[in-house]
C-alpha positions in Angstrom: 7.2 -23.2 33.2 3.8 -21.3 32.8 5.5 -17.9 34.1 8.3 -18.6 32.3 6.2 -18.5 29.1 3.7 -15.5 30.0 7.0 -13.7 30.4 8.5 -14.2 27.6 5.0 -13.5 25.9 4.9 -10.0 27.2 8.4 -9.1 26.3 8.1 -10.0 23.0 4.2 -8.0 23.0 6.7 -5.0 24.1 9.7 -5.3 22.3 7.3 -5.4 18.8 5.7 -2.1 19.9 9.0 -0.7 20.8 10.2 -1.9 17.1 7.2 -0.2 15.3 9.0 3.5 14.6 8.3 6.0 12.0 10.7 7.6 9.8 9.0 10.7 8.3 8.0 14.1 10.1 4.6 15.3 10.2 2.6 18.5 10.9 -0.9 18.8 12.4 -2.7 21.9 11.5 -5.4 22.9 14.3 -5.9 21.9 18.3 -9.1 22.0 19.0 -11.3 19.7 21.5 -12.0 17.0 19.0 -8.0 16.8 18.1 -7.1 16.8 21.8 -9.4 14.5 22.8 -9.2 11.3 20.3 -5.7 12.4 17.2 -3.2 13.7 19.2 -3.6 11.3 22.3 -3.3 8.1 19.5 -0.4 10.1 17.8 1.3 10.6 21.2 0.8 6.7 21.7 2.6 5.9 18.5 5.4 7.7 18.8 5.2 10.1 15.2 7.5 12.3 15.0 5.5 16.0 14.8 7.5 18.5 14.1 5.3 21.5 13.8 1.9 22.2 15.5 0.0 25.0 13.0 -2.9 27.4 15.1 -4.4 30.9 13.8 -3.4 32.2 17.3 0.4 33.6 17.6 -1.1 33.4 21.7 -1.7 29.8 21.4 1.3 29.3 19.5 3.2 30.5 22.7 1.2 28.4 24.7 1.8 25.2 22.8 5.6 25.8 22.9 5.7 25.8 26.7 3.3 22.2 27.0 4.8 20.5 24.1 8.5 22.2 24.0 9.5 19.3 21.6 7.4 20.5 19.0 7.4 23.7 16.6 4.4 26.3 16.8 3.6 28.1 14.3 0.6 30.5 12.8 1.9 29.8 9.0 0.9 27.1 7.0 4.2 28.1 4.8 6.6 27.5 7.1 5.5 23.7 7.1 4.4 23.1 2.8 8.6 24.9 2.3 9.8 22.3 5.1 10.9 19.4 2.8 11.3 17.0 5.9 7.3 16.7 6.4 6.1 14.1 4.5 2.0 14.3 6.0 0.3 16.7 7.4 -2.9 16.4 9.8 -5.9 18.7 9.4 -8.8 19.2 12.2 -9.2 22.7 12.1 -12.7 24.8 11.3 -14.9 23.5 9.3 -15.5 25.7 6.6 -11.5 26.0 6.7 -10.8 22.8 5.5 -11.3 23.0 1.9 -8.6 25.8 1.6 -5.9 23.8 4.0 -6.6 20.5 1.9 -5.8 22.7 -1.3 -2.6 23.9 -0.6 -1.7 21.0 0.9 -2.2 19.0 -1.9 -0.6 21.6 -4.0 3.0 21.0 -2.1 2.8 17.7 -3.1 2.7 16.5 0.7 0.3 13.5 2.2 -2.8 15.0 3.5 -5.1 13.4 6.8 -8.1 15.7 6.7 -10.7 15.3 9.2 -14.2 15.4 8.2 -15.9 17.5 6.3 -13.0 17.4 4.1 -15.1 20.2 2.0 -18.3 21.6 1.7 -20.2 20.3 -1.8 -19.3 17.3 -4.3 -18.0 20.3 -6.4 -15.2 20.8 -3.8 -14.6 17.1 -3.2 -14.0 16.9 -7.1 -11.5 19.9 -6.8 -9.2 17.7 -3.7 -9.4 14.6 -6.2 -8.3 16.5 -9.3 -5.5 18.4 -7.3 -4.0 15.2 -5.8 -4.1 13.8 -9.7 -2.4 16.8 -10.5 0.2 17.6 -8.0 1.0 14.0 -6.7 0.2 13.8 -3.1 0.7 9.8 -2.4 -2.0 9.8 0.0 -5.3 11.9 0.1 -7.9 10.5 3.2 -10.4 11.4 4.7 -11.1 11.3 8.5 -14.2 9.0 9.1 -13.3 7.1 11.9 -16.3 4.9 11.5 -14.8 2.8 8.7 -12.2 1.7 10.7 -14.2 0.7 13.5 -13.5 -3.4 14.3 -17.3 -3.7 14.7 -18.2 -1.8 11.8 -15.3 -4.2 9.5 -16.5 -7.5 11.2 -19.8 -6.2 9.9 -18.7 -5.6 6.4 -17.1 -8.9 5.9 -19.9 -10.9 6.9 -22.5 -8.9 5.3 -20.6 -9.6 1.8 -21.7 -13.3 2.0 -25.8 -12.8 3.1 -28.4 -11.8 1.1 -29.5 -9.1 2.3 -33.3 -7.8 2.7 -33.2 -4.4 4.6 -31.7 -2.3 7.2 -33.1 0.3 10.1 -30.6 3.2 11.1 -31.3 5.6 13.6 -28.8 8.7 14.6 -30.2 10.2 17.3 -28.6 13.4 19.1 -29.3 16.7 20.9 -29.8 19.9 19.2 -26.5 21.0 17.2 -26.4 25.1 17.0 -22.9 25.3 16.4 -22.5 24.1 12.6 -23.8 22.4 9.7 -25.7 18.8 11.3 -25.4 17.6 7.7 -22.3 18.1 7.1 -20.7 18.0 10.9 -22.9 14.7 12.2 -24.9 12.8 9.4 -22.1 12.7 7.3 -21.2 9.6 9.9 -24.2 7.7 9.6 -24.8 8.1 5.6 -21.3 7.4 5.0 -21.7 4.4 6.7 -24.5 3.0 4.3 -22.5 3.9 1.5 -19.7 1.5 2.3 -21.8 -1.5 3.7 -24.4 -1.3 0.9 -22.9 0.5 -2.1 -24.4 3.8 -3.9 -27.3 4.5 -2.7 -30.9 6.2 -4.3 -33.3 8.9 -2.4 -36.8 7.0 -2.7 -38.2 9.3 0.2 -37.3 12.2 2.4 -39.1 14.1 4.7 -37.8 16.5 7.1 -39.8 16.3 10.2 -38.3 19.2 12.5 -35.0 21.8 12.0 -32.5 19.8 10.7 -33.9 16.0 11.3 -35.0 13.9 8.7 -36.8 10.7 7.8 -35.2 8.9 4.8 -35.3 6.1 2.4 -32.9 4.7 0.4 -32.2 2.0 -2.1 -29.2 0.4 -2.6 -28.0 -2.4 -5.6 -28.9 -4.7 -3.0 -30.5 -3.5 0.1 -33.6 -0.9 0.5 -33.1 0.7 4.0 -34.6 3.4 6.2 -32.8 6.3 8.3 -33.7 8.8 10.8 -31.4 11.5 11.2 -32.0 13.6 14.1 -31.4 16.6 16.5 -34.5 16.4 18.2 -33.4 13.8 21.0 -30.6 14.6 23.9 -26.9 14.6 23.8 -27.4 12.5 27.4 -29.1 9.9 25.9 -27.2 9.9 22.1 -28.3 6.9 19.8 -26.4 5.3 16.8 -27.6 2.2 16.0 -28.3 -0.1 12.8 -30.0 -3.3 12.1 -29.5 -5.4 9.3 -32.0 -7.7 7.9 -30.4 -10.8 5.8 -32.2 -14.1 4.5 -30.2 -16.1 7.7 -30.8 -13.1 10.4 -30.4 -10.3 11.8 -27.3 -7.9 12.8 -27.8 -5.5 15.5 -24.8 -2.6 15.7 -24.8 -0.4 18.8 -22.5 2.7 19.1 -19.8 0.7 17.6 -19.8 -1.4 20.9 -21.4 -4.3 20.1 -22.3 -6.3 17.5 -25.3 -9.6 17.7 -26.4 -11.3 15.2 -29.3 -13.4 15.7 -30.5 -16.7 13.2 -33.8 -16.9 11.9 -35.5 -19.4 13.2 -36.2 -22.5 11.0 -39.3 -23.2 9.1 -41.2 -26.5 7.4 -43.1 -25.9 4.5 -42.7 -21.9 5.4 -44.5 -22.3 8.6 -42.4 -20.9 11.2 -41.2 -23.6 13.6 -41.3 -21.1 16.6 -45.2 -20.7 16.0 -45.5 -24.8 16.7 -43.3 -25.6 19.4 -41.1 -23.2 22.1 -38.1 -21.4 20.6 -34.6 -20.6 22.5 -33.7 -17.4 21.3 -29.9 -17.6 20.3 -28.1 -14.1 19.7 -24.5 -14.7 18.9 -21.9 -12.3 19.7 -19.9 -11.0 17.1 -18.1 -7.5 19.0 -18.6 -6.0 21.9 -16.1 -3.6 23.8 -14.8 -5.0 27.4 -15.4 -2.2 29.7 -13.3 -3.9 32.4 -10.1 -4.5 31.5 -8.5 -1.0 30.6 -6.5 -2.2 27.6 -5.8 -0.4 23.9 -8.5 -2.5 22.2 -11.4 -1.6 25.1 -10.3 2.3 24.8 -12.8 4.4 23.1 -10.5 5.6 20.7 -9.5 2.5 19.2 -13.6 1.1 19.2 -14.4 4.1 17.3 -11.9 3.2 14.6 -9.6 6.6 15.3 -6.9 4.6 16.3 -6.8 2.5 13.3 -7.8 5.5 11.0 -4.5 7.4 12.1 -2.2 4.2 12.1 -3.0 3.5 8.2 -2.4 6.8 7.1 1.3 6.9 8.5 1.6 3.6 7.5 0.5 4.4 4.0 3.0 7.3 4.1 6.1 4.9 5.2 4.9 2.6 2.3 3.6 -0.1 4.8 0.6 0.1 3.6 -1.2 0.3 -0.3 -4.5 1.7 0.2 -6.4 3.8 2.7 -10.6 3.2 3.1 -11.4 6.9 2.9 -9.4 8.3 -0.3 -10.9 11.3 -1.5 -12.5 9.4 -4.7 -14.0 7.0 -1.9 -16.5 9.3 -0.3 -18.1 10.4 -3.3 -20.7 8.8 -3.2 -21.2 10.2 0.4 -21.3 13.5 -1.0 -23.4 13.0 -3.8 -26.0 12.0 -1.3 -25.4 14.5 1.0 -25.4 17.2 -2.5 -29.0 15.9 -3.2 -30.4 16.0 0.7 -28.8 20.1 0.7 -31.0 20.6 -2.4 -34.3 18.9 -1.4 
């Protein structure tokens, strides 16, 4: 009887992945490490239909034909805005290219997946949002993964119903020569604030070596702290946050794990743990199984690309009626990143 139901549970668990197909074609524009490594493996996974692969190489064009002979490859970006059949097109190219790409995709009226930075200035950013106004695309997002993240969205829901007193955020990396850490790596970490705590204010910033930074910021409800830095090791790579509410404290780790720990009680504002022994209780709220080599414990699906790449085809098919990371969402983002270029 048991069996009997555990079978029938993982037929049905396959037959509604089987069922979950996608009627449009798509494009991806670029194949480099990043896109290899966490899009096109969750892409592969959900069976979209890609019809063309776009590369500035006609070499690697070649190349791509002979591993992926299923799919077109092509050094024109024309040959996939004429092709009526796309209906999306993913960008993870260069950079500094991405600007250009997002505008004449935007301009063929197509659905645009853009990984970050989407542009290079708020100027630029307000250029995408006035183009998809003007030319129609139906959806305009922007790839930070983080958003997505289950940790990061358990996080966000409870945070909604504390009051909250202050947070502690430390991004912590190895030295960055090959592009912009601004733009390329804190744009993680500052977007983050911005869609837990709202728009936020420069009180203080102090750069305290090349391209690592001490901030503080104020929020409509929050006051928090950053440090934003290239000065550590790529070996031992830190993103963490705490968040400091009236009934605790939440402790976010890589987008593994999530605690949160209660404040103890007090009596007449004297701290009970000061009178008589304390248990320390730290509830779980997330944390990634490392054991059991399943979708939800991959990297890819903790760090919210998974779920990133799944709502923008499903906002495509018209499964879905909003993205987290339109272009008019990260504004904010960029204005704060604007006034840290300028300071």
């Amino acid at each position: 009887m048991i069996q009997s139901v555990i079978n029938r549970y993982k037929r049905m668990r396959t037959e509604r992945f089987l069922r979950q197909t996608y009627q449009y074609q798509y494009a991806f524009v670029g194949m480099g490490q990043h896109s290899l490594t966490n899009l096109y493996p969750v892409l592969h996974y959900l069976g979209i239909p890609l019809k063309y692969i776009c590369v500035t190489s006609e070499r690697k064009a070649r190349l791509i034909e002979r591993k992926f002979p299923q799919v077109k490859a092509t050094s024109s970006l024309d040959t996939i805005l004429n092709d009526d059949e796309v209906k999306g097109v993913f960008v993870s190219a260069s950079p500094s290219a991405h600007f250009l790409i997002a505008s004449q995709i935007l301009k063929s009226g197509k659905s645009l997946f853009i990984e970050k930075p989407p542009c290079q200035s708020l100027q630029e950013l307000e250029t995408l949002i006035d183009m998809q106004r003007l030319y129609g695309s139906p959806v305009a997002m922007v790839g930070l993964q983080k958003r997505y993240a289950l940790a990061v969205q358990i996080l966000r829901k409870r945070l909604r119903k504390e009051h909250l007193v202050s947070y502690d955020l430390h991004y912590l990396t190895g030295n960055y020569p090959e592009g912009d850490a601004l733009l390329d790596l804190y744009i993680h970490p500052l977007d983050l604030v911005c869609l837990l705590f709202g728009e936020p204010e420069i009180i203080a910033c102090q750069q305290v070596a090349p391209a690592s930074y001490i901030l503080m910021l104020r929020h409509p409800h929050i006051v928090g702290t950053l440090e934003l830095s290239t000065s550590y090791a790529w070996t031992s790579a830190e993103e963490s946050l705490k968040v400091c509410t009236s009934n605790g404290i939440y402790r976010l780790s890589q987008m593994e794990e999530l605690t949160f720990e209660p404040k103890p009680s007090t009596i007449l504002s004297i701290p009970t743990e000061k009178v008589r022994p304390h248990n320390k209780t730290v509830e779980y709220l997330y944390t990634r199984n490392n054991f059991a080599p399943i979708l939800e414990n991959n990297q890819i699906h903790s760090q919210g690309y998974f779920n990133e790449l799944s709502a923008f085809v499903e906002s495509v098919g018209g499964k879905a009626d909003k993205v987290l990371t339109d272009l008019l969402s990260v504004r904010d983002t960029y204005q704060l990143l604007s006034t840290l270029k300028n300071k």
